[in-house]
DOFITI-387146 format. One record per residue (C-alpha): x, y, z; residue number from 1. Coordinates in steps of 0.25 Angstrom, whole numbers, plus 2048, in hexadecimal, padded with zeros to 3 digits. Each point is the difference from the previous one (the first is absolute). Layout:
% DOFITI-387146
[[X; Y; Z]; NUM]
...
% end
This chain:
% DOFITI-387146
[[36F; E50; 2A7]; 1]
[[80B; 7F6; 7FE]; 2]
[[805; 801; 80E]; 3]
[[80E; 7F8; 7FE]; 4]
[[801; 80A; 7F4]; 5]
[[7FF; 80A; 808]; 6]
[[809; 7FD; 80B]; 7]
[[80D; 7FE; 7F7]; 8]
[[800; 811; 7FE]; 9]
[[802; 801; 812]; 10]
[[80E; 7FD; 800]; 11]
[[7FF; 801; 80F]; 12]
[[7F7; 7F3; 7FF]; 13]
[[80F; 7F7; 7FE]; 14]
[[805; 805; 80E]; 15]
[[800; 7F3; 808]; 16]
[[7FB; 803; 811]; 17]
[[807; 7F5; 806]; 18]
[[801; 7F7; 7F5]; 19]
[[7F1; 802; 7FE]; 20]
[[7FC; 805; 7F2]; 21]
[[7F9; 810; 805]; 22]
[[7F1; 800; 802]; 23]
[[7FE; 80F; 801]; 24]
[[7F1; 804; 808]; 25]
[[803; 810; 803]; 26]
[[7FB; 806; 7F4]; 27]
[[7F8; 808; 809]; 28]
[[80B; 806; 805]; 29]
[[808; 801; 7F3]; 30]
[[801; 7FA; 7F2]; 31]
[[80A; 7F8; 7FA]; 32]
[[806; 808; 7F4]; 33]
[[800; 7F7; 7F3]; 34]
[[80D; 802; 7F6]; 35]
[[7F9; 809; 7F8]; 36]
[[7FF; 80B; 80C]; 37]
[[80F; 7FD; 804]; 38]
[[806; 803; 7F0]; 39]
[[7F7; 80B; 7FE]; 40]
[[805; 807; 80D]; 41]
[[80E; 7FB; 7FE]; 42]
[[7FF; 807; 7F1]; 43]
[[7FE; 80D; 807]; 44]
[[80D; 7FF; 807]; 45]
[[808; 7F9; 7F6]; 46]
[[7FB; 809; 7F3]; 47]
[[7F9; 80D; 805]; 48]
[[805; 803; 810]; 49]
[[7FE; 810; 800]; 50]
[[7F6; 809; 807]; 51]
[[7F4; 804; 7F8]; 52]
[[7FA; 80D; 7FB]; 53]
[[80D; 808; 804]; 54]
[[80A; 7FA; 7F4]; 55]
[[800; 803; 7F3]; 56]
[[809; 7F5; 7FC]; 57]
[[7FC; 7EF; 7FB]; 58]
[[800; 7FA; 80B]; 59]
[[7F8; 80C; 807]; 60]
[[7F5; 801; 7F5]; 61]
[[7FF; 7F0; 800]; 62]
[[7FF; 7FF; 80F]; 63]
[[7F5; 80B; 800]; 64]
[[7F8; 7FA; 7F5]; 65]
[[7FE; 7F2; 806]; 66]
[[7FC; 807; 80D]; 67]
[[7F7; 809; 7F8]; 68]
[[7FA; 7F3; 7FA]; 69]
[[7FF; 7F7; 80E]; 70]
[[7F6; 80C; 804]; 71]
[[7F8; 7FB; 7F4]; 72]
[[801; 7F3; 801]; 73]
[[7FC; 801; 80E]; 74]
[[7F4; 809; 7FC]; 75]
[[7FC; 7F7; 7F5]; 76]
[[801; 7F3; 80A]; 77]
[[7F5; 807; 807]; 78]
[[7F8; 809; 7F9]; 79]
[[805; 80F; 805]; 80]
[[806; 80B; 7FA]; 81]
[[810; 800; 7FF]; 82]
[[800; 80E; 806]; 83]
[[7F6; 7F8; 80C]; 84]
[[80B; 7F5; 804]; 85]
[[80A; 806; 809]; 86]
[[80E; 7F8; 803]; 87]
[[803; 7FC; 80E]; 88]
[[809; 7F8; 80A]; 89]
[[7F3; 7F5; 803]; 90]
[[7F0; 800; 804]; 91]
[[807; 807; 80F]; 92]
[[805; 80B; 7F9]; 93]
[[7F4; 801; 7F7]; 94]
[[7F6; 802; 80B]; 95]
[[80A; 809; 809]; 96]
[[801; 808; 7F4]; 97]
[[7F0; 802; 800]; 98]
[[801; 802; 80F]; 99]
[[80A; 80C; 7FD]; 100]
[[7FB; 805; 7F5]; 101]
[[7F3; 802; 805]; 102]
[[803; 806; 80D]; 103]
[[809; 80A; 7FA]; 104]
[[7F6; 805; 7F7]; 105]
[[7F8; 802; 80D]; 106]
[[7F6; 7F5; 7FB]; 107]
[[7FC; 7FD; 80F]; 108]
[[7FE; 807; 80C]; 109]
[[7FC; 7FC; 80E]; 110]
[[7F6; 7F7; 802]; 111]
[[7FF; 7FC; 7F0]; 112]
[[7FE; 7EF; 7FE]; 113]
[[807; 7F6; 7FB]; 114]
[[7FB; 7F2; 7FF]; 115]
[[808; 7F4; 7FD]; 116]
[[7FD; 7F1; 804]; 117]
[[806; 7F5; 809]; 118]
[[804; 7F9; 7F4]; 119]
[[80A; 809; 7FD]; 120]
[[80F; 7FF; 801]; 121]
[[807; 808; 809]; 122]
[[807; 809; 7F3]; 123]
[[7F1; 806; 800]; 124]
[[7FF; 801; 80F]; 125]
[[80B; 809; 803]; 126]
[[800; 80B; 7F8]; 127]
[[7F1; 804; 804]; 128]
[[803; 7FE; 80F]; 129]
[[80A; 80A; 7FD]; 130]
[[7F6; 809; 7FC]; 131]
[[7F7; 7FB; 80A]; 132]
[[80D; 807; 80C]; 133]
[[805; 80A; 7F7]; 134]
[[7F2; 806; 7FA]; 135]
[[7F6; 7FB; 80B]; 136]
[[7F9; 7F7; 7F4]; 137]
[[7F7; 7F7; 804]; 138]
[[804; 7F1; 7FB]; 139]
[[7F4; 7F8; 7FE]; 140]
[[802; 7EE; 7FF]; 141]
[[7F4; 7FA; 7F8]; 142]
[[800; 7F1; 806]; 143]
[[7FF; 7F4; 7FA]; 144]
[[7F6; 7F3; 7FD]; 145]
[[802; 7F4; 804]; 146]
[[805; 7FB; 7F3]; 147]
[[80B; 80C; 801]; 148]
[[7FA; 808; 7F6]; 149]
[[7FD; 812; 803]; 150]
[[7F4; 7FF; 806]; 151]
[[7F9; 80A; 7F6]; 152]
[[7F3; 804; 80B]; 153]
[[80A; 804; 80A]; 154]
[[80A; 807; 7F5]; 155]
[[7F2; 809; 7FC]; 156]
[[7FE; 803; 80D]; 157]
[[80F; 804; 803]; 158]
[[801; 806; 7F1]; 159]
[[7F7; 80B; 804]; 160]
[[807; 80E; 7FF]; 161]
[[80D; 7FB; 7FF]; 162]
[[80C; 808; 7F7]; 163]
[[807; 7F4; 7FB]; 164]
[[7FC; 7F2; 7FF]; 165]
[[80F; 7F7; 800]; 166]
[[7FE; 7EF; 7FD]; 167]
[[804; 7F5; 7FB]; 168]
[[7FF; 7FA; 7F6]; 169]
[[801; 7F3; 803]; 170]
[[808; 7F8; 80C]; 171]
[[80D; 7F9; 801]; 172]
[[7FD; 7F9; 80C]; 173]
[[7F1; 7FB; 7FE]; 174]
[[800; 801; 7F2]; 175]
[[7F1; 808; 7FE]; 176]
[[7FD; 80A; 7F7]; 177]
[[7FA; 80C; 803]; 178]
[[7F2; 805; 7F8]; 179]
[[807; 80C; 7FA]; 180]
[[7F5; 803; 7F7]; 181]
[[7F6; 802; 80C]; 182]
[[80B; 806; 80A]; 183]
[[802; 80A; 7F5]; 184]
[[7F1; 804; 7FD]; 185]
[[800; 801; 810]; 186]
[[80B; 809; 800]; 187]
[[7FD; 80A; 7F4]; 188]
[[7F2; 802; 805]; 189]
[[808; 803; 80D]; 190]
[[806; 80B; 7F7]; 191]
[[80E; 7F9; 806]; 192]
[[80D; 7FB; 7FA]; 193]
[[802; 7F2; 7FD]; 194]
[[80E; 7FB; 800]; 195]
[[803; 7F0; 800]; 196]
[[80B; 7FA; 803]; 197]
[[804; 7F5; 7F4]; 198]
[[80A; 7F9; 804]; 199]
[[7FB; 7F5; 800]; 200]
[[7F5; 802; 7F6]; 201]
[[808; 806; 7F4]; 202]
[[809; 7F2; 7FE]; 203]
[[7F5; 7F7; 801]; 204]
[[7F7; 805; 7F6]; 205]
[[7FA; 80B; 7F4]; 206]
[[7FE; 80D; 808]; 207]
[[7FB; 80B; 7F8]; 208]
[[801; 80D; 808]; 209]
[[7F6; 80A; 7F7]; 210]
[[7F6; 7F5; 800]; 211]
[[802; 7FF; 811]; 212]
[[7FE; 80F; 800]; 213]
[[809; 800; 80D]; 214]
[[805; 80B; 802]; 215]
[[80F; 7F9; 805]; 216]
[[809; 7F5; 7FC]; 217]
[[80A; 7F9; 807]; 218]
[[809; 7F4; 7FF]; 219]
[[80F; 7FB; 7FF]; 220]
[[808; 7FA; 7F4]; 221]
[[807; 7F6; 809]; 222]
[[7F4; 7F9; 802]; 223]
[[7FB; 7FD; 7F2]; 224]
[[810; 7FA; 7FA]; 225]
[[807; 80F; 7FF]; 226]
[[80C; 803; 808]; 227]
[[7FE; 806; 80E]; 228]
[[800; 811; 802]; 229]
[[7F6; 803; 7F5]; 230]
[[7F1; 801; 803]; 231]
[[7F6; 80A; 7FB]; 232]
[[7F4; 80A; 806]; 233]
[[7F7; 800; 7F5]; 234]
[[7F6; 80C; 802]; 235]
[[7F7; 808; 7F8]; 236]
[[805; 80B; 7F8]; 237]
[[7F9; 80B; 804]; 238]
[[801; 7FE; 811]; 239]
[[80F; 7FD; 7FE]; 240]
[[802; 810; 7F6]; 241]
[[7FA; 804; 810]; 242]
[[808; 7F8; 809]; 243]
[[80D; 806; 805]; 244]
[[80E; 7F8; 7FF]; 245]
[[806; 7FA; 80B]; 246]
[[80F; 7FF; 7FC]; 247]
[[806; 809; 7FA]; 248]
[[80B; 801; 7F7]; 249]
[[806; 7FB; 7F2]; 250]
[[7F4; 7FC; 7F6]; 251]
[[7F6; 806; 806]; 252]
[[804; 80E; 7FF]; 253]
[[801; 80A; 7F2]; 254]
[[804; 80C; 805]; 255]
[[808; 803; 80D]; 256]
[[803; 80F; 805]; 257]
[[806; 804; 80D]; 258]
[[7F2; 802; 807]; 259]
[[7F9; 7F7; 7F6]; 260]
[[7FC; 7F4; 7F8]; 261]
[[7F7; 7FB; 7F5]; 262]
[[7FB; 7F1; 801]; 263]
[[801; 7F8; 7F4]; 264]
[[7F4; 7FA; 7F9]; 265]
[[7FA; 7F0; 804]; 266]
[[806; 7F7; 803]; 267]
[[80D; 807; 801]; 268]
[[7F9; 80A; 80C]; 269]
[[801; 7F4; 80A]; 270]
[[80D; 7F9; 7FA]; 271]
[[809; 808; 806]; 272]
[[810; 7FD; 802]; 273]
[[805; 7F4; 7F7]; 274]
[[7F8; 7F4; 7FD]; 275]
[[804; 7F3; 801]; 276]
[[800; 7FE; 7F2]; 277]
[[806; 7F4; 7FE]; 278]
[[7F2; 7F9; 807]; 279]
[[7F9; 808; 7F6]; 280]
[[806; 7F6; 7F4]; 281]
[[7FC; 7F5; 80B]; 282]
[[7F3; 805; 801]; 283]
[[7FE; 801; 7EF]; 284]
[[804; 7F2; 7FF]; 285]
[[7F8; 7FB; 80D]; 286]
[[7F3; 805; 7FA]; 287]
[[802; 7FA; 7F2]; 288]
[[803; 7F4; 807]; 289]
[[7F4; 7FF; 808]; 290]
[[7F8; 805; 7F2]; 291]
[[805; 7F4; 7F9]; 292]
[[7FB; 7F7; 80C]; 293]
[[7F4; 806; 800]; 294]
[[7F9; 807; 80B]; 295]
[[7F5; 7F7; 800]; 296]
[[809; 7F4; 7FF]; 297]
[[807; 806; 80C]; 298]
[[7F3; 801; 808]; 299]
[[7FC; 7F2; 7FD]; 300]
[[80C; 7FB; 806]; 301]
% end
């Protein structure tokens, strides 16, 4: 990759910090955006700014369509089904959405397991010990090794008989990957769910969700070059046509009566209200961005 290339598209890159030419080292926390991601979401409002799915005007149809199209551009990018890639605010919502979802449907009940890890960011802590005080769940932590890796004894042992198993896939503090090919044979002979959080995973290289066989996906657009307030829960068709919505409201509803409502068909089901569909452009953009890169460029660097 031709890295001074690369750093004319991030406009942000001519801001001067005290005088000082910017040196930017928080990507964990947030990507910058190239000027790709900026015109695509500035096009939105400057060419197409109306709500989606409820106008049967120009700027309606066209807004709809590119949101139609950033679901399958995500789905492509990693291998899923468009009706599997559900638009939310970020990898927090994603995974409070699971948590909701779940327990709505009456998935758990008192003295169910869940196992996460002490690698994990809190985002995938804090949902589960809800669980863990609302529910009576048990909340199960797999240590570590010494090289701050899941220690993979200790996660079959604490694996055992649990109802959801929720990890990362890989750190933005000690930088390790986690052995999602042996967590998740672990976890399906365990006959449990398997959901990874990929924030930090999906941006850094090729993930291919059918061929994980995980059962849940998810990660933010803000820290792979789209704009912040979009992120996805990727999850497998037939578990999410099970699982009950946790919002309600706009999309993801066909028919309302007075006592009464139909729920719309994935993804719309967990979409409800208005998007923010001037990210979903942002997003479009950032993944052909990153496509052109290369993912494996991407990972080298």
């Amino acid at each position: 990759m031709n890295v001074n290339k690369i750093r004319e598209d991030f406009i942000v890159l001519n801001r001067k910090v005290n005088g000082n030419k910017l040196v930017y080292l928080d990507s964990a926390a947030t990507s910058l955006k190239p000027k790709q991601v900026l015109d695509a979401e500035k096009k939105y409002y400057e060419t197409s700014c109306a709500n989606i799915h409820r106008g049967v005007h120009e700027m309606s149809q066209e807004a709809s369509i590119e949101y139609e199209k950033s679901h399958s551009v995500v789905a492509n990018f990693i291998n899923a089904d468009k009706e599997e890639v559900i638009f939310t605010k970020n990898t927090t919502e994603s995974l409070n959405l699971l948590m909701y979802s779940l327990s709505n449907g009456n998935f758990f009940k008192k003295g169910d397991k869940i196992v996460t890890s002490d690698l994990e960011h809190h985002s995938n802590i804090i949902p589960w010990q809800y669980l863990e005080k609302k529910l009576g769940i048990k909340l199960e932590f797999v240590k570590l090794t010494n090289n701050f890796e899941i220690d993979l004894e200790d996660f079959e042992k604490k694996s055992k008989g649990a109802k959801l198993v929720s990890i990362s896939g890989a750190s933005n503090t000690v930088s390790t990957h986690t052995n999602l090919k042996e967590i998740e044979k672990i976890t399906h002979e365990n006959n449990a769910l398997l959901c990874v959080d990929g924030a930090q995973l999906v941006p850094h290289e090729t993930f291919d969700f059918k061929k994980s066989n995980i059962d849940f996906l998810a990660f933010s657009g803000h820290k792979m070059l789209a704009p912040t307030g979009i992120g996805c829960m990727i999850g497998k068709k037939k578990l999410l046509s099970e699982m009950e919505p946790f919002l309600f409201g706009g999309d993801m509803i066909t028919d309302v009566q007075k006592h009464s409502a139909t729920w719309n068909n994935l993804p719309s089901k967990f979409e409800a209200g208005t998007p923010n569909i001037a990210a979903s452009y942002g997003m479009n953009a950032a993944i052909k961005y990153l496509e052109k890169l290369g993912m494996n460029n991407v990972k080298k660097h």
